[in-house]
N, C-alpha and C positions, 0 to 999 in steps of 0.2 A: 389155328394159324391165321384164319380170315380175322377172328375179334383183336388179336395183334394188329395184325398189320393197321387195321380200320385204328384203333390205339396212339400209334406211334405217329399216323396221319393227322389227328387229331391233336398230339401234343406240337407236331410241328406246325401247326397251322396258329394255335396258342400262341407256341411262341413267336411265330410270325408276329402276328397280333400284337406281342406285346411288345417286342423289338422295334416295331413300327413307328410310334410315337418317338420315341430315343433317338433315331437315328432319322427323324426329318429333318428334310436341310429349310432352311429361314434364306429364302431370297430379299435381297430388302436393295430400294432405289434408294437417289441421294437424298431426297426429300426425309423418306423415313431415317436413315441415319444419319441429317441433321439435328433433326427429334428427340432422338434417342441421345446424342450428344449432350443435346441441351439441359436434358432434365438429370444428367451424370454428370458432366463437368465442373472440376473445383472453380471453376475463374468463374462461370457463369452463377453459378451457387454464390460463388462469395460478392458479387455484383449482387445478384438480388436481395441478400441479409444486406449490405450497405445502402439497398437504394429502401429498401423496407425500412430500416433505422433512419435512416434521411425523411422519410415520409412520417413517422413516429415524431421525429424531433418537432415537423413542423405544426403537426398536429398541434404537440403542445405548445408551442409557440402561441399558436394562434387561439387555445385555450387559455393562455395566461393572460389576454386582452380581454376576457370576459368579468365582470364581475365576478369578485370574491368575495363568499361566506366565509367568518372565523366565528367559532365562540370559543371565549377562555372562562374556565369554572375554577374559582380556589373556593370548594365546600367551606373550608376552617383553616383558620389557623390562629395561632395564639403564640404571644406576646409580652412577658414578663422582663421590665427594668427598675435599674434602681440610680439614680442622680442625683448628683447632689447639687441643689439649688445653692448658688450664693450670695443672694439676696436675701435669700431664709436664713440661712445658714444652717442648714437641715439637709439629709435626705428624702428624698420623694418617689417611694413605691408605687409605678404604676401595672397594670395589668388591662389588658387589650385581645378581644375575643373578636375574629372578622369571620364575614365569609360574602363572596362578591361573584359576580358573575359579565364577561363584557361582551357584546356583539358586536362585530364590524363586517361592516359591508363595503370595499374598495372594489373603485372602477378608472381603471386606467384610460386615459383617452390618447388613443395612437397621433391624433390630428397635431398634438401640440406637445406630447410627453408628458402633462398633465398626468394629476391623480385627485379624484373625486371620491371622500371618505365620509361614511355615515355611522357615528359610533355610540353606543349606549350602555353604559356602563350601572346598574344594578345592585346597593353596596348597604350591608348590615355589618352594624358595629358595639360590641357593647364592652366598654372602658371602664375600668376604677381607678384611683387616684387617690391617695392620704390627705391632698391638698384638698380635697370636696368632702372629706368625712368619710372615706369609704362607700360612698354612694357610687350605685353603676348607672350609667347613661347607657340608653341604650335607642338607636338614633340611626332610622332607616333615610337614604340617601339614593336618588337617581342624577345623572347626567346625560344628558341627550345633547350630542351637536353633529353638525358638517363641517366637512372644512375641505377645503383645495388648495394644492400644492399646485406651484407654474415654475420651474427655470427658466430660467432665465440669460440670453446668452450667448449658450452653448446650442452643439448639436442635437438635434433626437434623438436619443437612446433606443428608445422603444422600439421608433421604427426603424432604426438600421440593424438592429440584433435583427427585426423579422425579416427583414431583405437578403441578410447572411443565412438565415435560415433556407429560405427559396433557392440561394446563389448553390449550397450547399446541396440540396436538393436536386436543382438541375445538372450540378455537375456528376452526381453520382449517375441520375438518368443518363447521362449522357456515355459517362464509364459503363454502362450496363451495353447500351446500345452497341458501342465498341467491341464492347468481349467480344458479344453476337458475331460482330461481323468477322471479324480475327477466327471465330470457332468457326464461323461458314467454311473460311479459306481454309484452315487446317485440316476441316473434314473435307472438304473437295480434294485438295494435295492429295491424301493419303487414301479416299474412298477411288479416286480415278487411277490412281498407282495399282493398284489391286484390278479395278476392270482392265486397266491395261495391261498386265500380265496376266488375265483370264483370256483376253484375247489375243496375245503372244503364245500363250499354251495352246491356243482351236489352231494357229498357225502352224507350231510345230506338228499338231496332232496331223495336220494337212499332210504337212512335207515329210510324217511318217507312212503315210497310208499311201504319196507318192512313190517315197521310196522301197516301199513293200510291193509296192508294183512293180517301178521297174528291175526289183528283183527277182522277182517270177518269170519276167522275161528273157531275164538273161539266164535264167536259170536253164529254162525251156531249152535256150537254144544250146547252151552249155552239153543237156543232157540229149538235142538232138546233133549233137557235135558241128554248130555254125560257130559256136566259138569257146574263143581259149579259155582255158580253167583259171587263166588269173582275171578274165572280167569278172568272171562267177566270186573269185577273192574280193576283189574293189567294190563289188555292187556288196557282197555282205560287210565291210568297211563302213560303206554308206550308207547301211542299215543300221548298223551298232553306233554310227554318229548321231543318226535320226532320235534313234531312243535314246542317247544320254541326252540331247539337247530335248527333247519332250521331259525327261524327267527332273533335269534340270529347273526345268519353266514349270512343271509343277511344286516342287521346291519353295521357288521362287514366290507362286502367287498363294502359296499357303502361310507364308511367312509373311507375306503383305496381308493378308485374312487375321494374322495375328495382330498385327498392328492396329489394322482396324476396328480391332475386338477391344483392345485395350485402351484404344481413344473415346470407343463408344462407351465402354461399361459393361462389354458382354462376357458373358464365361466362355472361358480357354475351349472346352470343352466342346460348345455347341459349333453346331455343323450350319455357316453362312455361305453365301455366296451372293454374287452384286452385280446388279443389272441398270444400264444405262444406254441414252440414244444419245449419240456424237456425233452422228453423222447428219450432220444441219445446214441448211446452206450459209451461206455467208451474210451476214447481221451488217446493214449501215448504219456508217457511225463516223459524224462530225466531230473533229478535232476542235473545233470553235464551238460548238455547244456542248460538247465533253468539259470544256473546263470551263465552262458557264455554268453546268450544272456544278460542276464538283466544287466549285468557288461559292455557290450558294447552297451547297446540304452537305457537307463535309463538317460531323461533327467534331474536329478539330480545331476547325476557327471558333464554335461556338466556346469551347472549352476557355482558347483563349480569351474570347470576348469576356467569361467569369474572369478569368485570372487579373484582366483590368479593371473590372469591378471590384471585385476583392483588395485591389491593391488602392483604388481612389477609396472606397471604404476605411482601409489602413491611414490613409492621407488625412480623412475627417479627424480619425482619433490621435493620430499625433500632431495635429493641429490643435488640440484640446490639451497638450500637454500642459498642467498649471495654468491654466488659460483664465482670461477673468470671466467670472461668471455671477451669476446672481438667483436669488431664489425667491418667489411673492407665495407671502401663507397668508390665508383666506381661511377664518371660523366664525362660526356661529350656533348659538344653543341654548338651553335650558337646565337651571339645575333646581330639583326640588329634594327637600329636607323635612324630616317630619319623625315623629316616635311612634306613628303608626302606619302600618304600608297603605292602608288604603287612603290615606289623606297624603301619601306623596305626595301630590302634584296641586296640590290643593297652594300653597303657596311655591310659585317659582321664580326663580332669579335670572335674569340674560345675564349672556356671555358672550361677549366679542371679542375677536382678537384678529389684527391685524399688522402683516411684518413683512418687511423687506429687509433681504442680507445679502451681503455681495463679498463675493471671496476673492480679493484683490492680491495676485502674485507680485513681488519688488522684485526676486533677483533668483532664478532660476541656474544663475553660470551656463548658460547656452545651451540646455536641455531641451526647451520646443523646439528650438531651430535646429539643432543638430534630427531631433527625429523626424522634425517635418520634411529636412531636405533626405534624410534616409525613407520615408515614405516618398518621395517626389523620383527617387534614382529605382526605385522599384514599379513607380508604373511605367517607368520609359523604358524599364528592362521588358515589362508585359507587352508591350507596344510591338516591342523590337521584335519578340517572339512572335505575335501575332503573324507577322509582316515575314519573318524567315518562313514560319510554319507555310502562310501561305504561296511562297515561292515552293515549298517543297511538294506542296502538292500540284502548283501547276505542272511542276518535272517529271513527278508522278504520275500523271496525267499524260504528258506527250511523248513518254518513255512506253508505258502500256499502249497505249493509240500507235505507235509507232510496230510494236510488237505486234498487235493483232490484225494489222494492217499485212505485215508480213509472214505470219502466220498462216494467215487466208491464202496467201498465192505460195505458201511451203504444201499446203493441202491439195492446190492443183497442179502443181509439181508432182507428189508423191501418186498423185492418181494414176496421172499419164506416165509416171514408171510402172507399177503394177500393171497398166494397161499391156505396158510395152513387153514387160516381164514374164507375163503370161503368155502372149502370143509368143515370143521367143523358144518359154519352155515347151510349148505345146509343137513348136513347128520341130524342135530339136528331140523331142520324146519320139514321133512321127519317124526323124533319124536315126534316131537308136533303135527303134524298133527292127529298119531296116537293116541296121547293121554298120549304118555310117559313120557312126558316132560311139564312143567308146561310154564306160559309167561314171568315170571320170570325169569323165566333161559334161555330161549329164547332171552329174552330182551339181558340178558349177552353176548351172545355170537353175536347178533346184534350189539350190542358196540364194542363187539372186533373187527368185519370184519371191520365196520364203522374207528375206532384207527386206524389200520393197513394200509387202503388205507388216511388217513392223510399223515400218517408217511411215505410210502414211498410220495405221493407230495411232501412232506417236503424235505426227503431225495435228489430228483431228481433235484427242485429249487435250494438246496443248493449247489449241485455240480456243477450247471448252474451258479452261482455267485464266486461259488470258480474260475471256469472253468475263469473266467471274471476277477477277481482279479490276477492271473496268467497272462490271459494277457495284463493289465496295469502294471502289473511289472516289465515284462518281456519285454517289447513290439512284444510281436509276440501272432502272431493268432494260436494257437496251433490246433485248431480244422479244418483251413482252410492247417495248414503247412507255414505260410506267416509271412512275416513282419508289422506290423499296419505303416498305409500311415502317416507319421505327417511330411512332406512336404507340404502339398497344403497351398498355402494363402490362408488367411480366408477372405470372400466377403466381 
């Protein structure tokens, strides 16, 4: 009987052990489950593939301004006609065996849109012909030149594709930066929602364990007959209110635990809960340098600042619409000839060429003008928005400053009720004890203390989120005194 029992000890202790792991609970503050947000959420993901591909593009970009290596190899090919001369008055079978090879080396130059080309071309050939007797020629061949290309004219190409590329680039940065903050607030909403029905539940848990008291009391007196059996009814009333309203509020913050699970990326399953400090004193904070800062680090003016760029960029090219334009060709080089390779160069020929062309439009039927004043009516629309956007956030701005202002004296309001709430219920519990006061009116004033310590929670969260909202508008940390970091690359 003792090797059982020792047995059964043992397997419970196992299974302790192993139940253990399973059923720990994961405390986690808003710091971490901003974190955890970040590295789960679609918007934030699909920010960072677009700002990764914006950084790819420009990459290349800025790899196509490098010299380019090409080689082209035709090993062989062959060549059989037949024509008929009419001079001769004959046909003329010819046959043609090549094989070549060309190297080029281009360099683009950003300063002028310019191209700087160095090309050499490599070339065997060996021919028959009826008109030579059937004889093959066979007749090795180099060309060596440079040559530069200049437009003339017109705009850079070169460089406003790479400035589009940048434009491109910063606006995605700047969309990423965005999510961030947008995911900041939505995990603060939904992380504080949750503490504050965790401490809506310690409240009730309070005003149960109150009203379990004072139904002991009344119980006492009930069973030492001070009083009537319907207090003893009312006091258990106010105990079965007590526990629906605790069960209730647990309910309530589990189903906020679920929310929170689901923003984060956590399974259903695991056992969380969320720990935060709200109780802070009151943060100064200037309405005049609130929107001094927020008018200079609000990535939304910068966004718009692209969007007029982008649109004077548009203005360039439909200004270029059939535009007149011109082009200067610059070459120079060597051609050598010979029936044996190694005396190529042995005799060589120059080669100069030198050309100007201009591509003069007559009559377009109102085509540039019409696009140029549709590019023109689009930067003053970017302008416009600029200009609204920044009106929306100075509202923005003294709509939150206004809120956290009053906020702060809703928190010393809600103090000095609970202050008052407490001493009330404690002078009126004192009374019932006595016998002065019934459980009914006890219960009342139970409710009130209970209200009171909601409302300020409420009060203290909300100014924790105002506090928050301020600093995504503003982008400064008001409570540190500091700038919010939206420099770092995102991993």
């Amino acid at each position: 009987m003792k090797d059982k029992n020792m047995r059964n000890v043992i397997i419970l202790v196992l299974s302790f052990l192993i139940y253990l792991p399973l059923s720990a609970q994961q405390i986690i503050n808003f710091d971490e489950a901003l974190a955890i947000a970040k590295e789960h959420s679609p918007n934030i993901r699909n920010a960072r593939l677009n700002l990764e591909r914006n950084q790819e593009l420009l990459n290349a970009q800025e790899a196509a301004l490098n010299s380019y290596f090409s080689l082209n190899i035709e090993p062989f090919s062959f060549t059989r006609s037949r024509n008929f001369q009419a001079l001769l008055g004959r046909f003329n079978d010819r046959e043609e065996k090549r094989s070549s090879g060309t190297l080029t080396i281009s360099q683009p130059i950003l300063l002028t849109d310019g191209t700087l080309s160095l090309q050499n071309t490599l070339d065997y050939r060996d021919t028959r012909s009826e008109f030579q007797g059937d004889i093959r020629n066979k007749i090795y061949s180099n060309n060596l030149f440079i040559s530069f290309n200049q437009p003339l004219f017109t705009y850079n190409r070169t460089k406003l594709a790479l400035e589009d590329v940048k434009a491109d680039l910063d606006y995605a940065y700047l969309s990423y930066v965005i999510s961030e903050l947008q995911l900041e607030q939505q995990v603060a909403n939904v992380f504080y929602r949750a503490y504050q029905n965790k401490l809506a539940l310690q409240v009730s848990r309070e005003d149960l364990a109150n009203t379990e008291k004072s139904y002991k009391i009344i119980e006492n007196k009930v069973n030492a007959g001070l009083s009537a059996k319907e207090e003893l009814y009312q006091a258990e009333l106010n105990l079965l209110t007590s526990r629906s309203a605790m069960q209730n509020g647990e309910v309530t913050l589990q189903n906020s635990l679920d929310d929170l699970k689901q923003l984060l990326g956590v399974e259903l399953n695991k056992d969380i809960s969320v720990v935060a400090t709200v109780n802070q004193k009151k943060v100064a904070v200037s309405l005049e340098r609130t929107i001094k800062l927020g008018l200079a680090n609000r990535m939304e003016l910068r966004q718009r600042d692209l969007d007029i760029r982008s649109s004077k960029a548009s203005l360039v090219r439909a200004a270029a619409t059939n535009e007149f334009k011109g082009n200067v060709r610059l070459s120079y080089g060597f051609t050598g000839t010979n029936e044996s390779a190694n005396k190529i160069f042995d005799n060589q020929d120059k080669n100069q060429d030198v050309s100007i062309s201009f591509d003069v439009p007559l009559y377009d039927w109102g085509e540039q003008k019409s696009r140029d004043k549709a590019a023109q009516i689009s930067v003053q629309t970017a302008r416009f928005n600029r200009e609204d956007e920044k009106i929306n956030i100075v509202i923005g701005l003294r709509k939150s400053y206004r809120s956290l202002e009053n906020q702060a004296l809703q928190i010393e309001l809600a103090k000095q009720n609970v202050k008052i709430a407490q001493q009330t219920y404690d002078i009126n519990l004192e009374r019932y004890k006595n016998g002065d006061l019934t459980s009914m009116d006890l219960n009342l004033f139970q409710n009130q203390l209970s209200t009171k310590k909601n409302s300020l929670v409420d009060a203290q969260i909300n100014y924790k989120l105002l506090l928050l909202d301020l600093k995504v508008q503003a982008l400064w940390d008001f409570e540190k005194d500091q700038a919010v970091n939206v420099t770092q690359t995102p991993k």
